[in-house]
C-alpha positions as CSV (number, residue, x, y, z in Angstrom):
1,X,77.1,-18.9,25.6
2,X,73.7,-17.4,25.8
3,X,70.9,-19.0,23.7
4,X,68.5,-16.4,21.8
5,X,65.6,-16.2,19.4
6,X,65.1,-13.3,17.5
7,X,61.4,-12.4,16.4
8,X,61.0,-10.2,13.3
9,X,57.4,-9.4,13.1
10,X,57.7,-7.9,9.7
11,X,58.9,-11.2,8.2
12,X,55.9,-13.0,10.2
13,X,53.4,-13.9,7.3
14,X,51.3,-15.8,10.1
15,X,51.5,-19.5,8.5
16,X,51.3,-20.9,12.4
17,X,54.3,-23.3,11.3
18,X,56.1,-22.7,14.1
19,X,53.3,-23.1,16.2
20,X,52.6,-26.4,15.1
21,X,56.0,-27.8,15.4
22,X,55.7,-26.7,18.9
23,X,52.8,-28.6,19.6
24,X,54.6,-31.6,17.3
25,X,57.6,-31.5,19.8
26,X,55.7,-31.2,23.2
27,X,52.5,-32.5,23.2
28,X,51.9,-36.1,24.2
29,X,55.1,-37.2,25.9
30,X,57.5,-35.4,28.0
31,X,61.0,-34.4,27.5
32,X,63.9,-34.1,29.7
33,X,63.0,-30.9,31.3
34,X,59.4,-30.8,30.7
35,X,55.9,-32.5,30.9
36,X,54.1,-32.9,27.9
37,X,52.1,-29.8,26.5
38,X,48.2,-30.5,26.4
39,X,46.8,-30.5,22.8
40,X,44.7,-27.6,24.2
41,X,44.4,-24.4,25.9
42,X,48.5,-23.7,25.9
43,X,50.2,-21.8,23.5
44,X,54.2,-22.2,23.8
45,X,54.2,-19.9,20.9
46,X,51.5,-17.7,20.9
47,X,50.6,-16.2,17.9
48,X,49.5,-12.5,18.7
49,X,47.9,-10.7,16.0
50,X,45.6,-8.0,15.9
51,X,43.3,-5.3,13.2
52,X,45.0,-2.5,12.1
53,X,43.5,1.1,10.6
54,X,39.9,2.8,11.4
55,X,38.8,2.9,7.7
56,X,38.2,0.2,5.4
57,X,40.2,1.5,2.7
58,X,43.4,1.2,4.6
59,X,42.8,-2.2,6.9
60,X,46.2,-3.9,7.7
61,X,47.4,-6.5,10.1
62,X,50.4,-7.1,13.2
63,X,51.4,-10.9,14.1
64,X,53.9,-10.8,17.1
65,X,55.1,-14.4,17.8
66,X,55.0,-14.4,21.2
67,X,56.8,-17.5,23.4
68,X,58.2,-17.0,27.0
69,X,60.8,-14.3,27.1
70,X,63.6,-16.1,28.9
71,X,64.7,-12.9,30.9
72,X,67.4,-12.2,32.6
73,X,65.8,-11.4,35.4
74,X,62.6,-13.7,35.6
75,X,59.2,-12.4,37.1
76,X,58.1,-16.1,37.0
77,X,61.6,-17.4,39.0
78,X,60.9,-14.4,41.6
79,X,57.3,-15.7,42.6
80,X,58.5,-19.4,42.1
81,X,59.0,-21.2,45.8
82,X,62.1,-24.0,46.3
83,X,64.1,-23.4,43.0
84,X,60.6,-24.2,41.0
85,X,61.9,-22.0,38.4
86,X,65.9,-22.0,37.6
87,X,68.3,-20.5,34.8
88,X,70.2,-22.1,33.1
89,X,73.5,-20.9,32.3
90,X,73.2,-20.5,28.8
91,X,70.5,-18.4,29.5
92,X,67.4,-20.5,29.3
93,X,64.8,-20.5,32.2
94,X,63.4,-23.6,33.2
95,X,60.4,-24.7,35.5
96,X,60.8,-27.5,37.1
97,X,57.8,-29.8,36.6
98,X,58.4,-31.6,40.2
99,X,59.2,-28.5,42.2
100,X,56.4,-26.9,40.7
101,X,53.5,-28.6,41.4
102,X,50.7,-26.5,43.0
103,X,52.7,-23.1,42.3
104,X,49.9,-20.9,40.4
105,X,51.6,-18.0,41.2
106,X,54.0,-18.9,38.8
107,X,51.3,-18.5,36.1
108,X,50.2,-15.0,37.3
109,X,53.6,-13.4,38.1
110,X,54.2,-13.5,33.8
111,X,54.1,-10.0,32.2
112,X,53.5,-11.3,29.2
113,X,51.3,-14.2,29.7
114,X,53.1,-17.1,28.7
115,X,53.2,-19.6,31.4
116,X,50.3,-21.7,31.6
117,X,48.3,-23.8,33.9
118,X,48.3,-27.8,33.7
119,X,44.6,-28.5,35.2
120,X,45.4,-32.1,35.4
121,X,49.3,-32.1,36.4
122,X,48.5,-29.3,38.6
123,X,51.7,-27.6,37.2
124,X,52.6,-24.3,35.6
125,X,54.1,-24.7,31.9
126,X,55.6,-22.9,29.3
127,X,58.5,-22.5,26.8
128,X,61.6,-24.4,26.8
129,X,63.6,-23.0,24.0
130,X,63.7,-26.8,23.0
131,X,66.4,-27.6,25.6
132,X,66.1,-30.9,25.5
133,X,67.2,-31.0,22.2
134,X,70.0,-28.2,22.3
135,X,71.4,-30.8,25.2
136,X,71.0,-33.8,22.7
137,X,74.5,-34.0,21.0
138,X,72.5,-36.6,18.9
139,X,70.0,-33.8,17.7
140,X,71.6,-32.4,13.8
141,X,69.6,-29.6,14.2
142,X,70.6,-27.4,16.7
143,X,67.7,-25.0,17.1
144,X,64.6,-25.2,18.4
145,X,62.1,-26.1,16.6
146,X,60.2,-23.1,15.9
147,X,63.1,-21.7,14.2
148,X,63.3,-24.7,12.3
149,X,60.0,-24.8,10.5
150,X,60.0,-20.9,10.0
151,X,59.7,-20.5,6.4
152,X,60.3,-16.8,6.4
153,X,63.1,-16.8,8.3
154,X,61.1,-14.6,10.9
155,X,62.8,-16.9,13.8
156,X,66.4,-16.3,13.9
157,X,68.4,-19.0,16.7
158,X,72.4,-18.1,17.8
159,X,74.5,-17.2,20.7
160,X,73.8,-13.5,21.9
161,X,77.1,-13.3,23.5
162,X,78.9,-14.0,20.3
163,X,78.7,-10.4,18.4
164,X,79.5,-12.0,15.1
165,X,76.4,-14.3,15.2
166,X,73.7,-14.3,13.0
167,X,71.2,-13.6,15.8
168,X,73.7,-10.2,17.2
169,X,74.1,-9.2,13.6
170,X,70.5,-9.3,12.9
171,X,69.1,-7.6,15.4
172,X,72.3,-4.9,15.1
173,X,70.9,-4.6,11.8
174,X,66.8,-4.5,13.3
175,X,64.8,-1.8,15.3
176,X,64.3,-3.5,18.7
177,X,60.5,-3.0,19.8
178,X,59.8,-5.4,23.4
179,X,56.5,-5.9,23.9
180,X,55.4,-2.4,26.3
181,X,55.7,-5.6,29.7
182,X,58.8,-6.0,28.7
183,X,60.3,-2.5,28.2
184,X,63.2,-1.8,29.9
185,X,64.7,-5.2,30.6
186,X,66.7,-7.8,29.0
187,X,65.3,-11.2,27.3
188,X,66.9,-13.8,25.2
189,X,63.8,-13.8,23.1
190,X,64.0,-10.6,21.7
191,X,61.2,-9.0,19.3
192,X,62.0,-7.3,16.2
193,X,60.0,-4.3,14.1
194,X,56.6,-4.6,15.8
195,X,54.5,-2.0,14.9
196,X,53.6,0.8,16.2
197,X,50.7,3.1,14.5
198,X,50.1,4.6,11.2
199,X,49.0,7.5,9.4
200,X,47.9,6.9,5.5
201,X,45.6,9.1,2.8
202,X,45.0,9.2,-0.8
203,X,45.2,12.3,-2.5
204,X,43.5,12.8,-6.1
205,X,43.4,15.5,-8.9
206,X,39.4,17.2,-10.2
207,X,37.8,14.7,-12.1
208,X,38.6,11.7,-9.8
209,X,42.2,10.8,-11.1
210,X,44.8,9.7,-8.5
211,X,47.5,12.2,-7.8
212,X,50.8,10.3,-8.8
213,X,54.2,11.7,-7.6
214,X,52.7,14.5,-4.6
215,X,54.8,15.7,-1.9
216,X,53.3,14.7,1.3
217,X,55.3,15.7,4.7
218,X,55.5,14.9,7.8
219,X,56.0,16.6,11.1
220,X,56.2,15.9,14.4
221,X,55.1,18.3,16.8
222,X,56.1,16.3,20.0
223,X,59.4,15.2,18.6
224,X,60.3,17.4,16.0
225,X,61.1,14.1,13.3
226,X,60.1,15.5,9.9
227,X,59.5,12.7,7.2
228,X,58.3,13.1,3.3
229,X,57.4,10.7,0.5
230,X,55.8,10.7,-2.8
231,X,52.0,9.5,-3.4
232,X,52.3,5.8,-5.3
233,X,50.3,5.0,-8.6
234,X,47.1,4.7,-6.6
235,X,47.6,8.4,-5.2
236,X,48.4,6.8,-1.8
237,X,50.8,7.9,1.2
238,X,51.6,6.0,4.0
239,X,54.0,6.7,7.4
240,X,54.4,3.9,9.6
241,X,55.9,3.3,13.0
242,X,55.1,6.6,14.3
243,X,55.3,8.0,17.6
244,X,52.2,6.9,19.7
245,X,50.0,9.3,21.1
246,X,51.8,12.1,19.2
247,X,50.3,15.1,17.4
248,X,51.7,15.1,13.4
249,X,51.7,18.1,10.7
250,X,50.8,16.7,7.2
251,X,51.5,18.8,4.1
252,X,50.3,17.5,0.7
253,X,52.1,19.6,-2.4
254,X,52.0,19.2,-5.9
255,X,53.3,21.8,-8.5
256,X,50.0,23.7,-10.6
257,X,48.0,22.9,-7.4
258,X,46.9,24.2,-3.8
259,X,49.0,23.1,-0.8
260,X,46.7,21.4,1.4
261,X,47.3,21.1,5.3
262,X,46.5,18.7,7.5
263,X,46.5,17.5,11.1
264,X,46.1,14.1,12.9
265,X,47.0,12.4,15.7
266,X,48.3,8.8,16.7
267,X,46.2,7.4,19.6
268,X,45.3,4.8,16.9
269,X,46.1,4.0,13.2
270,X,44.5,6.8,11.0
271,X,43.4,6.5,7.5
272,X,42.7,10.7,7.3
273,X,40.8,10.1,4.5
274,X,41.1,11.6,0.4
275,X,42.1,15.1,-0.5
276,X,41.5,16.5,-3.9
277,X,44.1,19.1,-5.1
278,X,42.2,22.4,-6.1
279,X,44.4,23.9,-9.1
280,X,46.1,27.0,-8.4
């Protein structure tokens, strides 16, 4: 048995739900394996969003729920002193609210930030996967309860040893994107379909009517992918999660009209702007 969460950014809608259930669960008393949470300046689950594009006309955002990792191999257990911070076996990492009194380097050996500082315990806090309730044979639930009050099922809960799970079928079925900290090693929370950057335009005919149906391709000249797509009803075109950093080929073509070539790179989202289509 090793317990999991899936995060699927692109079903995040950024509600906060399961942020508040956190703070409904932990804060003000303490659990089994855990002081309580303050009401402020900790964020079990840490909702991460940020501004997407460089033009108004194409202005999007990314939410990445972000709670402690649980990894296999712990940064925070590494730096911890006395078995402050343990694993459980069914995967979950624990710190020790005794053990870790004083132990700030617990906070700062985090890649990702989520282990916080308890000012007035004088302890180092974070993410417990609930455990106190997945140990509760009482509990109906079974599930943490961030994954309980997801309404978008962007919080996904199972066994990640057990191949015919939900959680191992989902992400099976996902692209896999760890925050850049994490790349390379192995969590039990792992995060689904962040984004990476974008490249968008709108392309129009003379006289300031959308081009519906254009040909607009793709290609990489770092990794060779070549992608196409058709202009929408609004004469827009949109590629997302492109290589970063990466140098793309764009073709816009449209029987009766000029081919029109473009280049742009990815060191941020683009919006390249509109093209009108000169008739041949």
């Amino acid at each position: 048995m090793k317990y999991g969460i899936a995060i699927d950014s692109a079903r995040c809608m950024a509600c906060y739900a399961c942020f508040m259930a956190c703070k409904d669960e932990h804060c003000g008393w303490n659990t089994t394996v855990s002081k309580a949470q303050p009401h402020m300046g900790q964020f079990w689950m840490d909702i991460r969003e940020w501004e997407r594009g460089d033009n108004e006309r194409r202005i999007k955002t990314a939410t990445v729920p972000t709670p402690c990792s649980h990894c296999d191999n712990p940064a925070c257990m590494a730096a911890a002193k006395d078995g402050a911070v343990y694993k459980r076996e069914d995967g979950i990492v624990i710190i020790d609210p005794v053990k870790a009194k004083g132990q700030r380097q617990i906070v700062d050996a985090c890649p990702v930030g989520a282990v916080y500082w308890n000012e007035e315990e004088q302890i180092p806090q974070k993410c417990t996967m609930c455990a106190h309730l997945l140990d509760d044979p009482d509990y109906p639930g079974k599930e943490p309860r961030c994954v309980e009050a997801c309404p978008n099922q962007a919080l996904i809960f199972g066994d990640l040893d057990d191949p015919e799970s939900d959680i191992s079928k989902y992400i099976a079925a996902n692209k896999v994107t760890q925050p850049e900290p994490l790349e390379g090693q192995e969590t039990n929370v792992v995060h689904l379909n962040i984004p990476t950057v974008f490249l968008a335009g709108t392309v129009y005919l003379p006289g300031d009517e959308v081009a519906i149906g254009a040909k607009v391709t793709l290609t990489c000249r770092d990794c060779g992918r070549v992608q196409t797509m058709e202009t929408n009803y609004f004469g827009d075109w949109e590629f997302e999660d492109l290589k970063k950093n990466a140098t793309y080929d764009i073709t816009i073509e449209l029987p009766g009209y000029r081919t029109v070539a473009l280049t742009a790179t990815t060191d941020q989202d683009h919006y390249v702007g509109q093209v009108v289509l000169e008739q041949v």
